[in-house]
C-alpha positions, 0 to 999 in steps of 0.5 A, a space after each residue: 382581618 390580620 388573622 385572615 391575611 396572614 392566612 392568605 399569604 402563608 398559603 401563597 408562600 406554601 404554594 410558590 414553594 412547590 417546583 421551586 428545586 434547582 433543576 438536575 444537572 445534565 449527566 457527562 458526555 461519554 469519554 472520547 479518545 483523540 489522536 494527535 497526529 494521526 500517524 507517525 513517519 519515521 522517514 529512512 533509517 539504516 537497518 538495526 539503527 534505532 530512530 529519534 522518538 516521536 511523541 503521540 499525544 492521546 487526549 480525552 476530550 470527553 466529560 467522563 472518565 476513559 479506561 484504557 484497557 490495552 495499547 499495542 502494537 500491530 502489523 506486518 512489521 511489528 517488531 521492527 516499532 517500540 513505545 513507552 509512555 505516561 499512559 496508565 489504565 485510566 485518563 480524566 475528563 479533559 486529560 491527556 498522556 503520551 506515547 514516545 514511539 522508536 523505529 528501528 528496521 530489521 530489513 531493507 524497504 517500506 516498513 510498517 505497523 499501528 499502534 491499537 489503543 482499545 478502551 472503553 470510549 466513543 470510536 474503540 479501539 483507536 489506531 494509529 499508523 506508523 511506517 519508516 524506510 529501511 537503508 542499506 549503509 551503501 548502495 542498494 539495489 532492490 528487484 520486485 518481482 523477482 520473477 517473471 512468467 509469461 505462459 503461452 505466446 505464439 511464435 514470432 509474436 510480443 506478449 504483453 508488457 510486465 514490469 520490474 521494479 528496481 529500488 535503491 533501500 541505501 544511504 548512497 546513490 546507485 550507480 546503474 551500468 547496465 540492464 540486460 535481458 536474455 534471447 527471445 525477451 525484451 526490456 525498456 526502461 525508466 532508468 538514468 545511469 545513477 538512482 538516488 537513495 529512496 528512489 525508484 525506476 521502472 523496467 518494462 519487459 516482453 516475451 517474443 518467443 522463435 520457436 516452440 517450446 519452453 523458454 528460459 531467461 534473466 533481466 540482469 542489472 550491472 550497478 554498484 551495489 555488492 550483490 551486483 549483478 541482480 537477476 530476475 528470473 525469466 519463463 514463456 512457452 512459445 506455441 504454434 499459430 492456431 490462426 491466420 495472420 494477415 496476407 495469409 491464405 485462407 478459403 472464403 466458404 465457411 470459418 476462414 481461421 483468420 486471426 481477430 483483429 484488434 477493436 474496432 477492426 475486423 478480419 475476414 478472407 478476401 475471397 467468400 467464395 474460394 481461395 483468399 488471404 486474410 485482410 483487416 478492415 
């Protein structure tokens, strides 16, 4: 009887003992670069005057291992951004470096470019935006665009409105003492007598040619800075009226050539049957 129990519960031990292993663990979650902040802004800097570093920390919020196989920088103003940092080839699970990036503006105005981090994690390569603002020491007064083209225009009418846009890239304020436009051109403007560093205002100028042909102009600026005066220049054709303006005469049988009438109005001869002027309704 013993003989047989202790074959019975041998068997039970034998039999619990199968599954009984600890389980596997999961494998790690794949390596994850994040950015902080997610971009960097210089502010304004005097031209060839390097800034005060900002520092970018880069952090791997994976569970794996992060192989980082390049960092640069890219963009239109590439040059004008540096960077040195802690960050090698590889980052750990949970780990972080940093990057202490400089602005340093080679030309007056918005400046930009990105740092791109290409590794082998979730989300590659990782960009980072960066831009600043460079100044002139004194005032500055910065024209875009520098030329205006108005193509054809009928004469004695007003084409479309264009705009210039005048910036002051300098450490001082601008003092504006006059906005001219040239014969057969207008202009109006958003713009006090002073700029202030940074800012911006806006001019709105118009081609009404008097007679046929090509015409030739400039948008000038009287201020303060010292390349006073700034020009933009100006171009139209003036060309005949290929239509019949308002009061004008014209014959009711057939097209009338009278010019179209801005929507939801229409122009027609005031006479169908004859000789008529041109209306608007």
């Amino acid at each position: 009887m013993k003989k047989h129990l202790a074959l019975v519960l041998g068997g039970l031990s034998w039999f619990g003992g199968c599954g009984g292993g600890t389980p596997s663990s999961p494998p790690p979650t794949p390596p994850t670069l994040n950015l902080a902040p997610a971009s960097l802004g210089f502010g304004v800097w005097v031209v060839g005057t390097e800034s005060g570093e900002q520092v970018e920390t880069l952090t791997n919020t994976g569970g794996s291992e992060l192989a980082i196989k390049s960092v640069a920088i890219t963009g239109t103003d590439a040059t004008d951004f540096g960077q040195s940092g802690t960050c090698g080839s590889s980052l750990g699970a949970g780990a972080s470096c940093t990057l202490n990036v400089t602005f340093t503006p080679s030309q007056l105005g918005q400046r930009s470019a990105s740092i791109t981090i290409t590794d082998d994690g979730v989300g590659s390569p990782q960009v980072l935006s960066l831009n600043g603002v460079g100044l002139d020491p004194g005032p500055n007064a910065t024209l875009s665009p520098t030329s205006l083209s108005f193509g054809n225009e009928v004469v004695g009418t007003t084409s479309p409105v264009q705009s210039v846009t005048l910036s002051n890239y300098g450490a001082t304020t601008l003092s504006i003492t006059g906005i001219t436009a040239s014969s057969n051109f207008g202009q109006t403007n958003t713009c006090n007598s002073t700029l202030a560093s940074g800012e911006s205002c806006t001019v709105n100028v118009t081609f009404t040619p008097g007679n046929t042909g090509s015409s030739n102009g400039t948008l000038s600026f009287a201020d303060s800075a010292a390349d006073s005066p700034q020009t933009v220049a100006l171009s139209g054709t003036g060309v005949a009226q290929t239509c019949i303006p308002p009061g004008g005469e014209c014959y009711g049988p057939g097209p009338t050539h009278c010019c179209p009438a801005p929507r939801p109005h229409h122009s027609y001869c005031s006479n169908p049957t004859g000789w008529g002027t041109c209306v608007e309704s």
